[in-house]
N, C-alpha and C positions, 0 to 999 in steps of 0.2 A: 745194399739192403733194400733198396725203392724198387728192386725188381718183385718183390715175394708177396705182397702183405697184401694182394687180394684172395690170392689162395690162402694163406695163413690166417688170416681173418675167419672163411670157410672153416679149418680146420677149428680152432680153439674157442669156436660156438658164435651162434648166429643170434642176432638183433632180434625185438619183438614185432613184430608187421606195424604197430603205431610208431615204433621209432625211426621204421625205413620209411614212412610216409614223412615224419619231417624233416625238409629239407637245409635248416640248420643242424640237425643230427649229421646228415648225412655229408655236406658239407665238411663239418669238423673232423669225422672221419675218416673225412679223403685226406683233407688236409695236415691233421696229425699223423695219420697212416697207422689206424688203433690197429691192425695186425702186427705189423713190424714189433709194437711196443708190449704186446702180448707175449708175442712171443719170445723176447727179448727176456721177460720179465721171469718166465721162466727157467731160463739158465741164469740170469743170476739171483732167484730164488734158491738152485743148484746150491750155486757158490756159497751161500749164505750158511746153507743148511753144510754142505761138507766141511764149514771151516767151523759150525760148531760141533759136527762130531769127532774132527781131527783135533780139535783143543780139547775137547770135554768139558763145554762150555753147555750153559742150558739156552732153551728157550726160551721158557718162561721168564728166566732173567732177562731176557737182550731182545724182548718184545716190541719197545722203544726203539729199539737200535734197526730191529725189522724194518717198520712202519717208513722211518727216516731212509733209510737205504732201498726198498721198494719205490716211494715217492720221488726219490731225489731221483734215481735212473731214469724211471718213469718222464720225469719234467726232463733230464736232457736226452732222451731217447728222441722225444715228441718234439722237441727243441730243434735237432739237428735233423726230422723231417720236413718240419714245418723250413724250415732255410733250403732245404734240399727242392720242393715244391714253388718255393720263391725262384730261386737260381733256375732250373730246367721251365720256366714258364716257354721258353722260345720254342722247345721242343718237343714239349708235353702234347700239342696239339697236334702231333702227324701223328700218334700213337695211338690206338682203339684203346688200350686200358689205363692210360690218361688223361684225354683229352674233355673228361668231365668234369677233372678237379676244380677245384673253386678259384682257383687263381688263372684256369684258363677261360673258363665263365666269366671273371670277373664278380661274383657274388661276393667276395670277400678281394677287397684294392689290397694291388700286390705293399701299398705303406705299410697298411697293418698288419699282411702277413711277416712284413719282413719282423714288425714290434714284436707282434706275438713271438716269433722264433727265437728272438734275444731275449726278453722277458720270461721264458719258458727253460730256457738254458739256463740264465741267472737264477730263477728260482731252484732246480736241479741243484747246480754248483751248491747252492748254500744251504739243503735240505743235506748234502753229502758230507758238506763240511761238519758238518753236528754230529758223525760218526768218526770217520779217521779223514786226517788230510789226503793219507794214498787214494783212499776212495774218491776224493772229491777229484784231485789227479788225474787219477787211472777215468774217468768219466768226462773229463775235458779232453785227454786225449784222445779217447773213442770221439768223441763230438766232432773235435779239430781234423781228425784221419775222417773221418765223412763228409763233413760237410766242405773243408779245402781241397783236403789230398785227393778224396774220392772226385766230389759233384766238382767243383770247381777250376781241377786239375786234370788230374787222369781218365776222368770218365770218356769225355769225348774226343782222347788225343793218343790212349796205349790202349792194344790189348789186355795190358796188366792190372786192370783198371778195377777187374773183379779180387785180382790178390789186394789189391791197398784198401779196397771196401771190405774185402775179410779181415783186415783188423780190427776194424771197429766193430764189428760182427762180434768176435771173439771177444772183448772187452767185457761187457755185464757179468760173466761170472765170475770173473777179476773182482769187480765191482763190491760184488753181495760176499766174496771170500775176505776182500781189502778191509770192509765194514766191521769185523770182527776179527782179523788175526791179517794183521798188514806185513808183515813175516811170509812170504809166499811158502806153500808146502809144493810137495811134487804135486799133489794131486791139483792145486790150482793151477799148473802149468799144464797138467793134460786136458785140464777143463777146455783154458784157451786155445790146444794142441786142437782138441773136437771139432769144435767150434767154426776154428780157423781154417782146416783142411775141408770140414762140411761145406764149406759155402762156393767152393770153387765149382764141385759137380754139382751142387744145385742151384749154381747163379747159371752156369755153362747150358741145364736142359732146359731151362727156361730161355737164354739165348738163343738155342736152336728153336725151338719151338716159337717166337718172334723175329725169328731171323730177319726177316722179310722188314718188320715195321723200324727194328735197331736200324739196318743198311737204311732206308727213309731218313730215318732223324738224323743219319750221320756219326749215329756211335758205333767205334770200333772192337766190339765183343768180338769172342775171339769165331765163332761160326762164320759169320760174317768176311772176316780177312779172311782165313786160313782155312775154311770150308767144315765139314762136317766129321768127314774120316779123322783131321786133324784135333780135332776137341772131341773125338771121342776117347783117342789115345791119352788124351791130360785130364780126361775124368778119371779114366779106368787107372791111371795114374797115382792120384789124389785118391780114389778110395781104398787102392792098395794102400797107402800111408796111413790108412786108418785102423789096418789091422793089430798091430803090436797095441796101440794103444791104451787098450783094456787092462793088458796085464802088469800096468806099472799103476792099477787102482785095485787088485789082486786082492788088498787087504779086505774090499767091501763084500767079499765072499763070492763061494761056486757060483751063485746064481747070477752074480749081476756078470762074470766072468764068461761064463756059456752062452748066458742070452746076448751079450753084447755082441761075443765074437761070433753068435751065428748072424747078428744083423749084419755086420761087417760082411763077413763072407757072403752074406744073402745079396748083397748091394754088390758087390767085386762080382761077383757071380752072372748076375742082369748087365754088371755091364760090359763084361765079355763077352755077353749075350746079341750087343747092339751089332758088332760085328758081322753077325752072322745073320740077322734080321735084314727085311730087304725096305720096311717103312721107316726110316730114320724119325720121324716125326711124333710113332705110335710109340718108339724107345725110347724119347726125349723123354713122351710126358710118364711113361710109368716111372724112369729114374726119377724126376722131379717129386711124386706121386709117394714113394720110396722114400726119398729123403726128407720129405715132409713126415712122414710116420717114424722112421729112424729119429730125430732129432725127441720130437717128443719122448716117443719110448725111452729110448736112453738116457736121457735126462732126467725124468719121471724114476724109471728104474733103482738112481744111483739116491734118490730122496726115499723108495720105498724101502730099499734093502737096509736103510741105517734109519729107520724112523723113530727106533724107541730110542739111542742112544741122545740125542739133544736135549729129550725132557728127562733127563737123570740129573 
């Protein structure tokens, strides 16, 4: 997830000019990695919102229930950053879009960062537990697959390092579904299904397109080992797998069904595309580009088409 969140940050709106001046703003920032958590926050808003209109559940009732399940993510989202920027201090500095964060500065002693990150989880875990226990669960195990399995484990040791970080990727709209109906429906397993399969081509175009700084720090993404022709074949792969997708959420109607399957196709399409391109570099960043616009749209979409049915 520590690959995305300067462009995601860009996407899901921009700071006021007095906030980018102060340098405790900006710090915390870094440090939490307020894209990641935006964006995050999003899917499993998703979640929240499809498990109350596949119960027929309101809104207005489980407003409370919102608030707590919004924040409690939010706190271990920010949690399992802030440990993630503790742990990668050694390597964060050979890297151009890390090497300013506050823990390689030193503006903030890596003691506190590490408090913060535990203190910030703990408070999570227990802002979740006041909704259902699964949530609280399902939200330590996203934590645990990031901050272990991902940064502490796999990141600098497999190529597969982007799959074990796609779980925890995929958790939040588990999350905001667990909050209200701990009973998993289909539709909360294609949420994770999304999710999960998204993050591989768009952790993959971002690899390419840093190729250069990963091979430095010594992390083994997969461009890196296996070259480029090689991770274009396991995007183009991964977006294929995202086509049926749509049609086992069929029930939220034509539109969310057409528009979805044309983003799909639109994405499977560009990346057939890169093959036949001769800048690998300029393919990298439109799929990235792409998959930045796809996740919101989609997501977005599947909250718009079922909007009146929660407040009934």
């Amino acid at each position: 997830m520590d690959k995305v969140e300067s462009t995601t940050s860009q996407i899901m709106g921009k700071v006021t000019a007095s906030e980018k001046d102060t340098p405790f703003f900006a710090d915390f920032k870094a440090l939490v990695k307020t894209g990641i958590v935006n964006s995050n926050l999003i899917t499993t808003f998703t979640g929240f919102w499809l498990a109350l209109h596949f119960t027929g559940a309101s809104f207005m009732e489980s407003w409370d229930v919102f608030l707590l399940t919004m924040a409690g993510t939010a706190f271990v989202i920010a949690g399992g950053c802030i440990m993630n920027n503790w742990y990668d201090v050694d390597i964060d500095p050979i890297m151009t879009r890390t090497k300013k964060r506050p823990t390689v500065t030193g503006t903030i002693p890596l003691n506190q960062v590490l408090l913060m990150g535990i203190a910030a989880t703990s408070v999570g875990i227990i802002l979740l537990l006041f909704t259902t226990i699964e949530a609280a669960v399902l939200g330590f195990l996203g934590w645990f697959t990031y901050v272990v399995l991902y940064t502490m484990w796999s990141k600098r040791k497999y190529t597969l390092n982007t799959v074990v970080g796609s779980f925890s990727g995929a958790v939040p709209p588990l999350i905001g579904w667990a909050a209200i109906d701990p009973d998993f429906h289909i539709a909360a397993v294609v949420l994770f299904l999304i999710m999960f399969i998204w993050q591989t081509p768009h952790f993959l175009a971002l690899a390419m397109k840093k190729c250069k700084e990963y091979k430095a720090a010594g992390i083994p993404m997969l461009p890196v080992v296996h070259g480029f022709e090689f991770t274009k074949r396991q995007m183009v792969v991964y977006t294929a797998c995202l086509l049926p997708l749509p049609f086992y959420l069929s029930s939220l109607g034509p539109t969310f069904l057409v528009i979805s399957t044309l983003l799909n196709v639109g994405w499977l399409g560009l990346g057939i595309g890169g093959f036949f391109m001769k800048n690998d570099l300029k393919w990298a960043n439109l799929m990235f580009i792409y998959s930045l616009n796809y996740l919101t749209i989609i997501f977005l979409l599947m909250v718009i088409v079922t909007f009146e049915f929660p407040f009934s």
